[in-house]
Every structure is written in C-alpha cells, then in structure tokens.
C-alpha positions as semicolon CSV with decimal commas, in nm:
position;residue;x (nm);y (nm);z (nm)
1;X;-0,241;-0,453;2,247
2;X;-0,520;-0,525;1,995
3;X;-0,630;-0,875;1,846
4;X;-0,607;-0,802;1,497
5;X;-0,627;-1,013;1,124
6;X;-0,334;-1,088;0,924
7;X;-0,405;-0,991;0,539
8;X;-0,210;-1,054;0,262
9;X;-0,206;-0,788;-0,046
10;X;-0,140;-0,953;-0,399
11;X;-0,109;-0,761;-0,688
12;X;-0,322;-0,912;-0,941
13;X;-0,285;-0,708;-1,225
14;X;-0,096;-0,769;-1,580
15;X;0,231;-0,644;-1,537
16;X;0,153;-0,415;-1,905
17;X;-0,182;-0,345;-1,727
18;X;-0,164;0,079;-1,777
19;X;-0,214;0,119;-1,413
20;X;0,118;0,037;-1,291
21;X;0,268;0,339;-1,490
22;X;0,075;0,560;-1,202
23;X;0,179;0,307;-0,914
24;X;0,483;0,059;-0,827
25;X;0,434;-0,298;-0,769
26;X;0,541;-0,344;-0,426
27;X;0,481;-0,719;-0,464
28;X;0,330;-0,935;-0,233
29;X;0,270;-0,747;0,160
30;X;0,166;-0,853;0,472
31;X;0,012;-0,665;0,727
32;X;-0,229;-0,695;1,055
33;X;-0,534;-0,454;1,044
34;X;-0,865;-0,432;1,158
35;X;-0,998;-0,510;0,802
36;X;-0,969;-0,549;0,463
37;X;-0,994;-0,213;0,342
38;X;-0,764;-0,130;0,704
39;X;-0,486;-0,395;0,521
40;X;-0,521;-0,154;0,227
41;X;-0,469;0,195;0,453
42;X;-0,205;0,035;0,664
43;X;-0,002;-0,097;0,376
44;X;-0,089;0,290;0,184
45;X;0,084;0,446;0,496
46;X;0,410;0,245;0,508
47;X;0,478;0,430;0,172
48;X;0,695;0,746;0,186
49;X;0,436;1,042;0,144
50;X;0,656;1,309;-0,036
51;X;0,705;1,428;-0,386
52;X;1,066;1,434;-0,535
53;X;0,998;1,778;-0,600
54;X;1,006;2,003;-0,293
55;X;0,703;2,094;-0,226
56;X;0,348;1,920;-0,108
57;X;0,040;1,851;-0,417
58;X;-0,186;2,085;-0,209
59;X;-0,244;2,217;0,173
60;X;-0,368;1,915;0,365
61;X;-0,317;1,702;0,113
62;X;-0,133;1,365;0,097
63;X;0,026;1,125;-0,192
64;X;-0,075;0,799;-0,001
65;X;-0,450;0,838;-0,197
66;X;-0,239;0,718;-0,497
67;X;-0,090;0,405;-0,388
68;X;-0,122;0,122;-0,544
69;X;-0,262;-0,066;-0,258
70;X;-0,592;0,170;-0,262
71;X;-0,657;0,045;-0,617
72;X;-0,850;-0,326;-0,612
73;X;-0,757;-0,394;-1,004
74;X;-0,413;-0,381;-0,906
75;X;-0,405;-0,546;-0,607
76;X;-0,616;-0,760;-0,362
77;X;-0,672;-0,837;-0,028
78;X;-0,681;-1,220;0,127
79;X;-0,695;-1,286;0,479
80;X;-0,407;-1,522;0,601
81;X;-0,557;-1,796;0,813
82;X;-0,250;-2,009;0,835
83;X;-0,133;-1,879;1,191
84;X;0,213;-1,768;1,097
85;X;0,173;-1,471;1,234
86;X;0,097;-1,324;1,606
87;X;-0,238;-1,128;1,549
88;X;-0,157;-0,906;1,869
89;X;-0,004;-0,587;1,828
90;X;-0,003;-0,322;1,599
91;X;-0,138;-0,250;1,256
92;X;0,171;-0,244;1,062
93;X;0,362;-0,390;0,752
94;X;0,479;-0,757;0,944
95;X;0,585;-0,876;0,591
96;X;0,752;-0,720;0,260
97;X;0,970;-0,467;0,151
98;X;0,726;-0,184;0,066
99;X;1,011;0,107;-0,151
100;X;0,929;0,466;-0,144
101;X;0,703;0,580;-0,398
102;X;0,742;0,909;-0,531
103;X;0,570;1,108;-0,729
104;X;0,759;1,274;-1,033
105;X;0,780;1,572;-1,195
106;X;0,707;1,364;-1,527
107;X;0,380;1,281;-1,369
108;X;0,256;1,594;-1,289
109;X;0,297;1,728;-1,660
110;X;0,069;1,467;-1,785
C-alpha cells in the first residue's frame, strides 16, 4: 500500500454563483491522493460517468472533465493535517456522499 495525503474538497462558491447550474454541489469530500490536483481527479472519478441519455458525448470521451471538483472557483482543495485519517491505502473517496451526476438532455440543447 501507498503513503498517501488526506485532502479535503470545499466548495467555495456562492450557492447563486452560475457555475453550479453546470455542476452539483457534492458538499464537503474527503479523499487520500498523491496531490492536490490527484484529490481533485480522485474525487472527479467517484462520480458516475454516464449521460441519462443512452449514449456516450463522443468516442473516447468521458463526463468526469465536467465535474465540479475539476473547477477551483467552485471548489478547493486543503490538506487535512489533523491525523483522522490512515494515509495508507488507496486513493479513494474516505469521506462524503459524492451522488451521481448526470448530464441532461436539457444541457446539451444549450
């Protein structure tokens, strides 16, 4: 097992801020990762990567580029020094309840 870092993601935008209409707030997540920007993937991949249509936004694509843990003005990343959590294992979601995100038909008319 790795020796990882324990990050916290806030979300630190306005909850009228226009971003969120492109991007649920999943509210405060915790994860272990290499990095910040890792916290950001890891959290990004615990998302469900589908459409609610069926069918994919493009071959080889994915819809985890749009989450709202990729975006830094709606979210950000601390480090968690308070030893709370074990930073051996693997990078994962240790903390939060992270919903599916789905991308709607309503979305891709705009």
């Amino acid at each position: 097992m790795e020796t990882l870092k324990i990050f916290r993601l806030l979300p630190i935008a306005d909850e009228a801020d226009p971003r969120w209409d492109n991007a649920d707030n999943q509210g405060e997540v915790i994860v272990r990762a290499r990095s910040a920007a890792d916290a950001r993937v890891v959290a990004a991949e615990a998302e469900d990567d589908f459409l609610e249509m069926d069918v994919a936004p493009a071959d080889g694509d994915t819809t985890r580029t749009f989450s709202a843990f990729r975006d830094d003005k709606l979210y950000t990343v601390v480090e968690d020094t308070s030893d709370r959590y074990p930073p051996i294992g693997a990078r994962a979601v240790i903390e939060g309840n992270i919903r599916p995100v789905i991308l709607s038909t309503r979305q891709a008319d705009r």
